[in-house]
C-alpha positions in Angstrom: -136.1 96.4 10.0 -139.4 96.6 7.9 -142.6 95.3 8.1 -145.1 95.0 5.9 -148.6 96.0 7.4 -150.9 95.2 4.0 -153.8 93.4 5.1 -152.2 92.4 8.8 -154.5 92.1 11.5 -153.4 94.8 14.4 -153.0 92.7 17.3 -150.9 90.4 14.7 -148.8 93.7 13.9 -148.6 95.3 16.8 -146.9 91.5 18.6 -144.1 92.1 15.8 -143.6 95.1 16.7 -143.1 94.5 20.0 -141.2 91.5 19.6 -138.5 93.2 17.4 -138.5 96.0 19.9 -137.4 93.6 22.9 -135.2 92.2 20.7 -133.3 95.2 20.5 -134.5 96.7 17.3 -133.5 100.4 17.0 -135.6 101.3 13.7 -138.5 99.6 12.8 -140.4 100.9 9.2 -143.8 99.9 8.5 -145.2 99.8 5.4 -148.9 100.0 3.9 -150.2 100.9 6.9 -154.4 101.1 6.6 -156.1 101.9 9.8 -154.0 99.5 12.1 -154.6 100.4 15.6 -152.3 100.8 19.3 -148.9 101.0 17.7 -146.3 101.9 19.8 -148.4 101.8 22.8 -146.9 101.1 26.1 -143.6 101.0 23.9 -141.1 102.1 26.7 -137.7 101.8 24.5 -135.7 104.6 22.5 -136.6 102.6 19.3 -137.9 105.1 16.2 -140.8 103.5 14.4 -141.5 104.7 10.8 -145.3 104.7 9.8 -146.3 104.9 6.3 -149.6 104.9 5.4 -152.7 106.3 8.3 -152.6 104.4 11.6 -155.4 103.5 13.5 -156.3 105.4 16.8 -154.6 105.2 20.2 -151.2 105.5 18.4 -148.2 105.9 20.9 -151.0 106.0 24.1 -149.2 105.0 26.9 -145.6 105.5 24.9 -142.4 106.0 27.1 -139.6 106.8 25.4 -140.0 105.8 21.6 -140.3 108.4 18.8 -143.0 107.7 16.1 -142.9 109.4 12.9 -146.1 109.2 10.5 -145.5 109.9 7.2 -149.3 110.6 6.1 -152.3 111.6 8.7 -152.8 110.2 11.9 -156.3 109.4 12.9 -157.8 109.6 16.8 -156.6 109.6 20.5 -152.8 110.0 19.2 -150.4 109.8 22.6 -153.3 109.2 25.2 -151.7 109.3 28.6 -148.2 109.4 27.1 -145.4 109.5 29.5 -142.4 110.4 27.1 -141.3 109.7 23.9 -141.8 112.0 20.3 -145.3 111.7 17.6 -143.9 113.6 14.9 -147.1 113.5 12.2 -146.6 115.1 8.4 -150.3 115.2 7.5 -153.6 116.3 10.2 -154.9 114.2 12.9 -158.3 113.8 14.7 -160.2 114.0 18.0 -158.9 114.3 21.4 -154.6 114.4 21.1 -152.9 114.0 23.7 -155.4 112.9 26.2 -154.2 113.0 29.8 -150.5 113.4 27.9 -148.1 113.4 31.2 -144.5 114.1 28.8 -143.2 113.9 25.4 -143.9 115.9 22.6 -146.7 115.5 19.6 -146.2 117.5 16.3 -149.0 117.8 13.9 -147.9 120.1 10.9 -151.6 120.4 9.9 -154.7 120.8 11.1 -156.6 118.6 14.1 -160.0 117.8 15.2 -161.8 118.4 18.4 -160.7 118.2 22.2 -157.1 118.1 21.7 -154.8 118.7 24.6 -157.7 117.8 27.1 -156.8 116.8 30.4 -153.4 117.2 29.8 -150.5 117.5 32.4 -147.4 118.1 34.3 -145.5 117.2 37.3 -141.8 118.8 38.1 -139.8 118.0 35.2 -142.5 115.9 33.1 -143.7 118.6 30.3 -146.0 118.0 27.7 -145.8 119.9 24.5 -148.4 119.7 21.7 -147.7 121.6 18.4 -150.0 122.0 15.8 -149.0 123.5 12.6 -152.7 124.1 11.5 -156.2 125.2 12.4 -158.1 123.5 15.4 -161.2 122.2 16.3 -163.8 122.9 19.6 -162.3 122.7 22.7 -159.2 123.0 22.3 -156.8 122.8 25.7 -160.1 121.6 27.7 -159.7 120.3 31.4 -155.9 121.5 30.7 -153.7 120.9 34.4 -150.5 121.3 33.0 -148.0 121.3 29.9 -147.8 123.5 27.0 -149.8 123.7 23.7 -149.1 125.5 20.7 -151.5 126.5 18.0 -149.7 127.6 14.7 -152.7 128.3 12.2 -150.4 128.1 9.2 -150.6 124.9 7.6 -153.9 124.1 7.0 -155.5 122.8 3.7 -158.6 124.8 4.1 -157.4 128.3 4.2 -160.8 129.6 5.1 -161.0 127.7 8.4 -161.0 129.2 11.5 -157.7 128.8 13.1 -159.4 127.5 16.2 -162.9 126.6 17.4 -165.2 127.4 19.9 -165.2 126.7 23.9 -161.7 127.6 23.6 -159.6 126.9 27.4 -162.9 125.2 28.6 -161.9 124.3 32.5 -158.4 124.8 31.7 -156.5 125.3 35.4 -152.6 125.1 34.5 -150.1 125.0 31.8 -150.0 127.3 28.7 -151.7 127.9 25.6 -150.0 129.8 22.7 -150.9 130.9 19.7 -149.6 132.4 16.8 -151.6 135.4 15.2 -153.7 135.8 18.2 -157.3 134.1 18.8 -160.5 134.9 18.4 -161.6 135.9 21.7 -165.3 135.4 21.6 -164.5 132.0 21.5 -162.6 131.4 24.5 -164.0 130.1 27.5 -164.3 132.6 30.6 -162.3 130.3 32.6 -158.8 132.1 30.4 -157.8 134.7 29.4 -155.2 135.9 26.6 -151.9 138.0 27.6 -148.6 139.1 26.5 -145.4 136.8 26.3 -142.8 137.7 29.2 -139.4 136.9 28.0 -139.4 133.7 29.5 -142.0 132.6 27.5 -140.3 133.5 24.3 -137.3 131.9 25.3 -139.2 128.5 26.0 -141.2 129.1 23.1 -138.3 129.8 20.7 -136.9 126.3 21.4 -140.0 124.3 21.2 -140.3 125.9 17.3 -136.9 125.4 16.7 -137.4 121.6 17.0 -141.0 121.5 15.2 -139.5 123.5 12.2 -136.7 120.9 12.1 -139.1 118.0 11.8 -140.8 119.6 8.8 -138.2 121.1 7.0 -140.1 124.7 8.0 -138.3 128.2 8.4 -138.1 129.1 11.6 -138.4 132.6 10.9 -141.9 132.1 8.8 -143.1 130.4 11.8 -141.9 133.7 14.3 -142.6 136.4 11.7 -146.1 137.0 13.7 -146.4 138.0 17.2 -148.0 135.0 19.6 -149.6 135.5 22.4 -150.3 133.5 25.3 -153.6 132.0 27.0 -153.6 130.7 30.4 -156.3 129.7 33.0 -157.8 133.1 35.3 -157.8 130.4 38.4 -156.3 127.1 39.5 -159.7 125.9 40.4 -162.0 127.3 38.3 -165.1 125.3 39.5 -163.8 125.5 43.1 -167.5 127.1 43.8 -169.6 124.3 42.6 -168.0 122.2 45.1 -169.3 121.8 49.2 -166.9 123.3 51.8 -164.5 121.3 54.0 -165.6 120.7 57.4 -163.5 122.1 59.8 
């Protein structure tokens, strides 16, 4: 079904769209979309909702199971404390991504803003994974527990960018940071450090490119064509020291 979002209020379009989801809906496309925010949030169906136009912020936060495709850019806070479910996003997106993200997957083919991937995390077979296709800003992977984000550097409108930011890994104590290209390591935060894939990781890695390259028509091969390597946190509590001892 379609609806058409020009000039709608959000809490007016996001009650449709959860009305046609319960009433079984399996595609929903929304048109002349301007800043509408929450859509898809706490959407806990398999149901594949088409934006076109630039939704508001908080798209898909809370999302369990739906798959959201944006066909333009997505603004802030995009899958907040997602639990499953796909953000698949053609243009760039904002701040903070994938806050507290506990499963699913976000793909950005360009470039995003600061603090993404903060806080995110994972519990036995609940795995985040956050792609982006360009540059980053500050901060990226901060307060990371868990998960996996990728950092691509190849699609970005502003060539001259730096493919990531500063304060790079800040208080990051679990999951997995790879990049393609390498990073700049004067801009990573002393709580990671950067080392060589094992084959394990390429194997995981492979397969989460494969499917990114699929949602944006890319080559696989382009993407793989440099060597990645990964970051990951030096300790699992990094600030363990700033903290008074258990009495025994």
């Amino acid at each position: 079904m379609q609806i058409d979002a020009s000039g709608m209020y959000y809490k007016d379009l996001n009650a449709m769209i959860r009305a046609a989801v319960s009433e079984g809906a399996e595609r929903i496309e929304l048109l002349n979309v301007n800043g509408q925010y929450y859509i898809g949030d706490g959407v806990n169906r398999p149901v594949t909702i088409t934006v076109n136009g630039v939704p508001g912020n908080d798209l898909a936060a809370f999302m369990n199971g739906a798959t959201v495709i944006v066909n333009d850019n997505g603004q802030d806070n995009i899958g907040n404390t997602m639990n499953a479910g796909k953000v698949v996003v053609h243009g760039h997106a904002g701040d903070v991504l994938g806050y507290g993200m506990r499963g699913g997957k976000l793909h950005i083919k360009k470039d995003v803003g600061y603090r993404v991937g903060i806080h995110m995390k994972s519990y036995l077979e609940n795995m985040p994974i956050l792609i982006v296709g360009g540059s980053a800003g500050d901060f990226f992977g901060e307060y990371m527990a868990g998960g996996i984000l990728v950092l691509l550097g190849m699609f970005s409108d502003n060539p001259d960018r730096p493919k990531h930011g500063y304060s790079f890994g800040t208080g990051m104590h679990g999951g997995t940071i790879y990049v393609r290209g390498g990073v700049d390591e004067a801009k990573l935060s002393r709580e990671v450090g950067v080392f060589e894939l094992t084959p394990t990781d390429e194997i995981a890695l492979h397969a989460h490119l494969e499917e990114f390259c699929s949602d944006f028509g890319v080559e696989l091969q382009e993407v793989l064509s440099e060597k990645f390597v990964k970051v990951v946190p030096k300790s699992k509590r990094p600030y363990g020291n700033m903290y008074c001892p258990m009495p025994r």
